[in-house]
C-alpha positions in Angstrom: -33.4 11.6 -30.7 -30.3 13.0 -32.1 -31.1 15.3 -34.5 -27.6 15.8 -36.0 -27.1 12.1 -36.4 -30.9 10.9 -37.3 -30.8 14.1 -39.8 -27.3 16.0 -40.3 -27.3 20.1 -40.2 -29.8 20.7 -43.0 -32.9 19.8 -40.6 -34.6 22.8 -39.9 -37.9 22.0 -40.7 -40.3 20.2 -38.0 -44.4 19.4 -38.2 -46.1 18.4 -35.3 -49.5 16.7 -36.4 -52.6 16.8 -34.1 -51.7 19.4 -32.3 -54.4 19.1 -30.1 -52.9 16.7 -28.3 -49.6 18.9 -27.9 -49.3 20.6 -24.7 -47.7 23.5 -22.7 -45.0 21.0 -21.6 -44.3 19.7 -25.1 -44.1 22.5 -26.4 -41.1 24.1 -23.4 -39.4 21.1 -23.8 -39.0 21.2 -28.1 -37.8 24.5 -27.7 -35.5 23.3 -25.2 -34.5 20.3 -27.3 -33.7 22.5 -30.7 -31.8 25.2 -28.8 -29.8 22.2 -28.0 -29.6 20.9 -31.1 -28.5 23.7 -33.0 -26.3 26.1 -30.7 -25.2 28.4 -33.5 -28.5 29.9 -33.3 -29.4 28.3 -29.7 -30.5 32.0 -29.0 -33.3 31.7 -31.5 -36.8 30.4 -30.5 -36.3 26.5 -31.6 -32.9 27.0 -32.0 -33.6 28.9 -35.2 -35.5 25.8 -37.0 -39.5 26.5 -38.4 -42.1 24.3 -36.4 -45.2 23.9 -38.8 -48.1 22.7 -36.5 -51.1 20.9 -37.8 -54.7 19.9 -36.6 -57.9 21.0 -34.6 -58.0 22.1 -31.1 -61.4 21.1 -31.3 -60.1 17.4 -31.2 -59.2 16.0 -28.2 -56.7 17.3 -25.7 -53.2 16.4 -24.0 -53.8 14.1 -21.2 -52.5 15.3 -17.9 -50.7 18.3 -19.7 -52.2 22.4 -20.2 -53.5 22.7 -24.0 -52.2 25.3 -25.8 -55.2 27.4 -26.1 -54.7 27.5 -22.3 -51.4 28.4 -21.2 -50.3 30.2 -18.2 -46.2 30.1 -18.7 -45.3 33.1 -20.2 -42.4 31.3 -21.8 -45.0 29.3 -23.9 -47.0 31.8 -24.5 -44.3 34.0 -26.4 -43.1 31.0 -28.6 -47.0 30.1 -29.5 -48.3 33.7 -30.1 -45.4 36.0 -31.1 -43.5 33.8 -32.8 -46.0 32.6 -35.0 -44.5 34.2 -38.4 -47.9 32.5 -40.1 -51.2 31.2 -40.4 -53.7 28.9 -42.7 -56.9 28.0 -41.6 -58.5 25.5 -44.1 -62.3 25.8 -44.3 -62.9 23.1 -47.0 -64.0 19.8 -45.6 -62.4 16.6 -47.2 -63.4 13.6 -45.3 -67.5 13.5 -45.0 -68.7 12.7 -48.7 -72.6 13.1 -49.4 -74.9 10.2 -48.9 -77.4 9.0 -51.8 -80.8 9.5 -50.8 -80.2 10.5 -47.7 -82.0 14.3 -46.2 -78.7 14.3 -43.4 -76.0 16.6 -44.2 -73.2 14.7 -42.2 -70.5 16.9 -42.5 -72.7 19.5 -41.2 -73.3 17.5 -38.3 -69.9 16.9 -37.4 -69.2 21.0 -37.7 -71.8 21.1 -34.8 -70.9 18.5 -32.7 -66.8 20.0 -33.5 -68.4 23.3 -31.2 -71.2 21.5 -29.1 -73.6 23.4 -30.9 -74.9 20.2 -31.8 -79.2 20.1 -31.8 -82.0 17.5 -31.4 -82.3 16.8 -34.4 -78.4 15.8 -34.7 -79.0 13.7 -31.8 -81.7 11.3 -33.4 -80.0 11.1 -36.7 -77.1 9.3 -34.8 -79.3 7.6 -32.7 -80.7 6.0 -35.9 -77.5 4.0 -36.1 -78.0 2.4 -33.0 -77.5 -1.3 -33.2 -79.9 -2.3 -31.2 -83.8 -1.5 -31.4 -86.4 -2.3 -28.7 -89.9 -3.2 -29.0 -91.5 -4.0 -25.4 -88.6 -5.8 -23.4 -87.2 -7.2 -26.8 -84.5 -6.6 -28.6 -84.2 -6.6 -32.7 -81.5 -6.0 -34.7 -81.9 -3.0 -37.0 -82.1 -4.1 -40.9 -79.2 -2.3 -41.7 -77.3 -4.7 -39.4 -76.5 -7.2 -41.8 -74.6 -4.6 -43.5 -71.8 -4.3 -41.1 -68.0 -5.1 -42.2 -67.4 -8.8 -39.8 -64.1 -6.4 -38.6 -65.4 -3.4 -38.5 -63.4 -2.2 -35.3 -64.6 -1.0 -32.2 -63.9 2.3 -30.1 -64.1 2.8 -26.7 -63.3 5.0 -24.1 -60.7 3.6 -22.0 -57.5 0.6 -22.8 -59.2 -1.4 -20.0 -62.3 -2.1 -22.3 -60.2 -1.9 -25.5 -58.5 -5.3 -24.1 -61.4 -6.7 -22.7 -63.0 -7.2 -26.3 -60.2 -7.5 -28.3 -59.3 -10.9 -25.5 -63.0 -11.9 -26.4 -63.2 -11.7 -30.2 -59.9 -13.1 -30.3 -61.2 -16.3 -28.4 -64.6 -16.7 -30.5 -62.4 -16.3 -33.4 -62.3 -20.3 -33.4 -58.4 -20.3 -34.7 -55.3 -21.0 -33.1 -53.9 -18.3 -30.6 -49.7 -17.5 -31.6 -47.7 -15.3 -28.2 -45.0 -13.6 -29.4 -43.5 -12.7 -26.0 -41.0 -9.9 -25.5 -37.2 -10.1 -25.2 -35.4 -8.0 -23.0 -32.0 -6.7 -22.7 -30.1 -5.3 -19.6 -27.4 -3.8 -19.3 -25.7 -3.9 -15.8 -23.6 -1.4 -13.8 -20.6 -3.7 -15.2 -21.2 -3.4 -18.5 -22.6 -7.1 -18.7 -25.2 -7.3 -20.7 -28.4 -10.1 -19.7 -31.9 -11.3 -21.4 -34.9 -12.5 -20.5 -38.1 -13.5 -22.0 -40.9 -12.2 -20.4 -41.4 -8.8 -18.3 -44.2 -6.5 -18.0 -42.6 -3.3 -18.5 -45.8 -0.8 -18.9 -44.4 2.1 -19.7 -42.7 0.4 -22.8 -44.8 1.5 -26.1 -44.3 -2.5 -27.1 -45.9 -5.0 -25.7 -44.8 -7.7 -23.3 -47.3 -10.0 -25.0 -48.8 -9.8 -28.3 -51.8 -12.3 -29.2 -51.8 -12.8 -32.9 -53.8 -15.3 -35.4 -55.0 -15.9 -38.7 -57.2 -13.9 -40.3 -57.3 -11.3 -37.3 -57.3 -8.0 -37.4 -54.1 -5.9 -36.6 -52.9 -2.5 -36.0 -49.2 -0.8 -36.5 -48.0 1.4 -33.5 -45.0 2.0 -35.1 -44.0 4.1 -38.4 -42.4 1.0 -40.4 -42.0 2.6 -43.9 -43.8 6.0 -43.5 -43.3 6.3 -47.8 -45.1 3.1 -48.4 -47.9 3.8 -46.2 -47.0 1.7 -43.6 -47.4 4.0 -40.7 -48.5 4.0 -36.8 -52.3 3.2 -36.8 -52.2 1.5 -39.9 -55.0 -1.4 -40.1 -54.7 -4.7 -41.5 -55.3 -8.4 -41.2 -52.8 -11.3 -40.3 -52.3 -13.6 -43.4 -50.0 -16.0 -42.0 -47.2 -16.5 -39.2 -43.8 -17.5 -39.5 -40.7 -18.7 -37.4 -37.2 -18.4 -38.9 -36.1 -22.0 -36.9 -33.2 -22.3 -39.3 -30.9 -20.4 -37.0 -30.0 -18.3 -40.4 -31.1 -14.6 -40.9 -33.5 -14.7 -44.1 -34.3 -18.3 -44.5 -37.9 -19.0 -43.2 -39.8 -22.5 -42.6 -43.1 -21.5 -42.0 -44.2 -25.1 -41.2 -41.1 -26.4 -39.4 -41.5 -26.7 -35.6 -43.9 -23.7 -35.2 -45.8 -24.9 -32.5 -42.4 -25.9 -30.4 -41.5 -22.3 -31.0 -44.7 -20.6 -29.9 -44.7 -22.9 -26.4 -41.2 -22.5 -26.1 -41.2 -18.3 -26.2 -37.8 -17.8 -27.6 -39.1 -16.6 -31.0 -40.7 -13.7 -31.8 -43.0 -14.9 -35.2 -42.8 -12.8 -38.6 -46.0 -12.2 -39.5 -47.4 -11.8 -43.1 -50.0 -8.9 -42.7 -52.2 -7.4 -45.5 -52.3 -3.6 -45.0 -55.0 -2.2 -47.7 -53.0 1.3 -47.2 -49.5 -0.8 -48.1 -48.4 0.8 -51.7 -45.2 -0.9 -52.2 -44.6 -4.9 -53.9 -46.6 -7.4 -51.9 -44.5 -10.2 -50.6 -46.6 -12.8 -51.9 -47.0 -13.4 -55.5 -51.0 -13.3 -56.6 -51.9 -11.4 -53.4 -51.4 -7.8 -53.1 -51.0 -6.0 -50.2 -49.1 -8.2 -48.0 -45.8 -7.5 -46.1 -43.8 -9.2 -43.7 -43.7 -7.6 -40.3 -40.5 -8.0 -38.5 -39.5 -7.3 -34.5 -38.1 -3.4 -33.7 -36.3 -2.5 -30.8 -37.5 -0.4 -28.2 -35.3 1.2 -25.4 -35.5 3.2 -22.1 -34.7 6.5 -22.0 -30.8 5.7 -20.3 -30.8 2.8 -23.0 -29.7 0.4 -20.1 -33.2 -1.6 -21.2 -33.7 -3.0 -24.6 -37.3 -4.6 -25.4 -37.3 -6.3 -28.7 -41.0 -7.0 -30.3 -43.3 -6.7 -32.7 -45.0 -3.3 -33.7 -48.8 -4.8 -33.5 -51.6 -4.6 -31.6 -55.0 -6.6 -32.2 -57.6 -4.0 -33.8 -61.1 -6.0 -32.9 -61.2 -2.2 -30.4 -59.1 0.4 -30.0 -59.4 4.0 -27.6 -61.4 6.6 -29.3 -57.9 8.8 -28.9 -56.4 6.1 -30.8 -58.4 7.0 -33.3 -58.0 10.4 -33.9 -56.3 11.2 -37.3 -58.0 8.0 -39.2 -60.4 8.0 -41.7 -62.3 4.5 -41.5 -64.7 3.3 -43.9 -66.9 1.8 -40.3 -66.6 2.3 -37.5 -68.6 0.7 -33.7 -68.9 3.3 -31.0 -69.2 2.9 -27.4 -70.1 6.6 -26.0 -71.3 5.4 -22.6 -68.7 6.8 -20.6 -67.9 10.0 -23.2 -68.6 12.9 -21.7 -65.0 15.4 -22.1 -64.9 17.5 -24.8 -64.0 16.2 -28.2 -64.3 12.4 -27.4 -67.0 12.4 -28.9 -66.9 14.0 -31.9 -63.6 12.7 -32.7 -65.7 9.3 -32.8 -67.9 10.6 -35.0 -65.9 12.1 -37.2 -63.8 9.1 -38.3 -65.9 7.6 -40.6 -67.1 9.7 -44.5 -70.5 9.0 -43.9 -73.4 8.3 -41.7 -73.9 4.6 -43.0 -70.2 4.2 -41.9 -71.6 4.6 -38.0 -72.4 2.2 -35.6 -73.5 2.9 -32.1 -73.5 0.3 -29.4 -75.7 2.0 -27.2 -77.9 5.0 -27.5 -76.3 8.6 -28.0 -77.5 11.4 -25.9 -77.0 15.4 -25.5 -74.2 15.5 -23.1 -71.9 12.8 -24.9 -71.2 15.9 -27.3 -72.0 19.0 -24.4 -70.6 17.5 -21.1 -71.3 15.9 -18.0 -74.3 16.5 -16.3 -72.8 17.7 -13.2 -72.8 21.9 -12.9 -69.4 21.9 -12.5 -68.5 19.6 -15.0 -70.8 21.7 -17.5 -69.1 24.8 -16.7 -65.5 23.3 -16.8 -66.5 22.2 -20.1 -68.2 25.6 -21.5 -65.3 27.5 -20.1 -63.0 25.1 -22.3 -65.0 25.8 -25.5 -64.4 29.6 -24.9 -61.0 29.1 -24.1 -60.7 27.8 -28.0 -63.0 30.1 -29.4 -61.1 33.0 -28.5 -57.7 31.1 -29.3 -59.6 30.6 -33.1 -60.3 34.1 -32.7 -56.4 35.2 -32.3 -55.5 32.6 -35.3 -58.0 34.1 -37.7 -56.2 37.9 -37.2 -53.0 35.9 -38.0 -54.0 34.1 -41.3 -55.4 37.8 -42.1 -52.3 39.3 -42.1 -50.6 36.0 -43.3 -53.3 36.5 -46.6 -51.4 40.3 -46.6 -48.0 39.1 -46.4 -47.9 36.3 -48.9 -50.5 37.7 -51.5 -48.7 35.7 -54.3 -49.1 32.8 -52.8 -52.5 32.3 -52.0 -54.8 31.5 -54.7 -58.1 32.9 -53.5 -61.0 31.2 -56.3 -59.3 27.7 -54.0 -61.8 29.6 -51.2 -59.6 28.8 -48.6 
């Protein structure tokens, strides 16, 4: 990114959401990147710009990297600690609602399962949502079963099942299958510039391949139009699929030879999706909600590789860290294989209320406290106490942040 460019001299003002997932690396190499940015004050922590963090270390970690409740560069340390000018720890819950006629404080339960405090008791309420009942060597389906949303999406714990289902509901679907394959761009040594259709570059955020049809559901990994709600994670269903075969930017036949451009991969489709969270003027008179998704460009770090595709992924599954950040009104959860910290609670804090849970097989006690391995159970306790005692240095800081800025804090808000 460049920062005086994307955003001229005035930025100096950066949030980093879920910063769970930010790590002892990420956070070196930001302060790295600012100092860079801005070398007036490239002597400054951040080059002199304010960082407001947000999120729950509770939530799920950075893969591969150190968390920051557990650093051990000194470095890091300073810019997350004593550079920490202030602090707001908000207390009131907004996602979990209350359930009519129901004796389950929800949000309560998540709070447990948040610390791995969670009890017995928890355990069975969640296992009440499990899709499957037995009786014998038969299986029933549960009466509340007929109550699921049809595309209610699934969460699992790894992109290897997340594409095994999404391949299989996409077949049993029963409606035409559109590939939008990926163009690519090189740029030799020369200067010479070359395309191709169709490479498997995996460390690309696009896709080589994306598998799209009617009436299927559809997720954004891109921000399109962050002010319009069209954002990365963003949920919706395919309306229709087009092909500009005109040769002319703008003008669209959505009939005309669309099956000679799917076969022929040299068009990447423009597909009509409805995004419930889409606030701006839907494209299609009488329906709301609908906007036309276009290609992006994606390129390499060196930008000698350009991949041109569209920002969408099917949504029949998706990785639990996926969805982290979402609020869904249902969700499907496989917890077979959960057993790090946060995985699952993450899962089971997506959704406002316990009717809003499915589980695809039953829930047990170390899907929230760990593997059942010793060492496993005391990497994971040690971990908990590692962010207990980083809540603990937090809490002194929003103290004193209460002193410092009195005025600003009203305190009937109970925050």
């Amino acid at each position: 990114m460049n920062l005086h460019k994307d955003f001229g001299d005035s930025a100096k003002l950066f949030i980093i959401d879920e910063v769970s997932m930010f790590g002892q690396a990420d956070l070196l190499k930001l302060n790295l990147f600012l100092q860079a940015a801005f070398p007036v004050t490239c002597t400054k922590p951040f080059g002199g710009a304010h960082i407001i963090f947000l999120g729950d270390f509770y939530q799920l970690k950075p893969i591969g990297k150190k968390p920051l409740y557990d650093m051990n560069d000194e470095l890091a340390k300073s810019l997350w600690i004593r550079d920490t000018e202030a602090c707001v720890i908000l207390s009131q819950q907004m996602r979990h609602v209350e359930q009519v006629n129901s004796e389950i404080d929800y949000a309560a339960l998540n709070m447990r399962a948040r610390t791995g405090t969670i009890t017995n008791e928890d355990i069975l309420a969640l296992n009440s949502r499990v899709l499957w009942n037995t009786t014998g060597c038969e299986f029933s389906l549960p009466s509340f079963a007929s109550k699921i949303p049809p595309l209610t999406p699934i969460a699992v714990f790894t992109n290897a099942a997340v594409d095994i289902i999404n391949n299989n509901r996409l077949k049993a679907h029963n409606m035409p299958i559109v590939n939008s394959w990926a163009k690519h761009t090189f740029t030799a040594r020369n200067g010479v510039r070359s395309q191709v259709s169709c490479l498997n570059a995996n460390a690309m955020k696009l896709d080589a391949l994306v598998q799209l049809s009617i009436a299927a559901p559809v997720m954004l990994i891109d921000n399109i139009a962050t002010e319009l709600g069209l954002v990365n994670g963003s949920i919706g269903i395919i309306h229709d699929i087009m092909y500009d075969t005109s040769g002319q930017d703008g003008i669209v036949n959505p009939q005309a030879n669309r099956e000679e451009a799917c076969e022929s991969q040299l068009a990447i489709p423009i597909v009509l999706v409805k995004f419930p969270s889409y606030t701006g003027q839907s494209f299609i008179t009488g329906v709301d909600h609908i906007v036309p998704i276009h290609y992006v460009k994606e390129n390499n770090e060196t930008n000698t590789f350009f991949r041109l595709q569209l920002p969408l992924r099917l949504a029949y599954a998706m990785t639990i860290h996926k969805c982290q950040g979402m609020t869904l009104s249902s969700l499907a959860l496989d917890l077979s294989n959960a057993t790090a910290r946060g995985l699952s609670y993450v899962g089971i804090s997506r959704v406002r209320m316990l009717d809003g849970l499915t589980f695809r097989n039953a829930v047990i006690m170390r899907n929230f406290t760990g593997a059942a391995a010793n060492e496993n159970e005391r990497k994971l306790h040690k971990e908990f106490g590692f962010i207990a005692v980083e809540y603990e240095c937090l809490e002194k800081i929003f103290e004193n942040t209460k002193l410092r800025y009195a005025n600003w804090f009203n305190f009937n808000l109970n925050i």
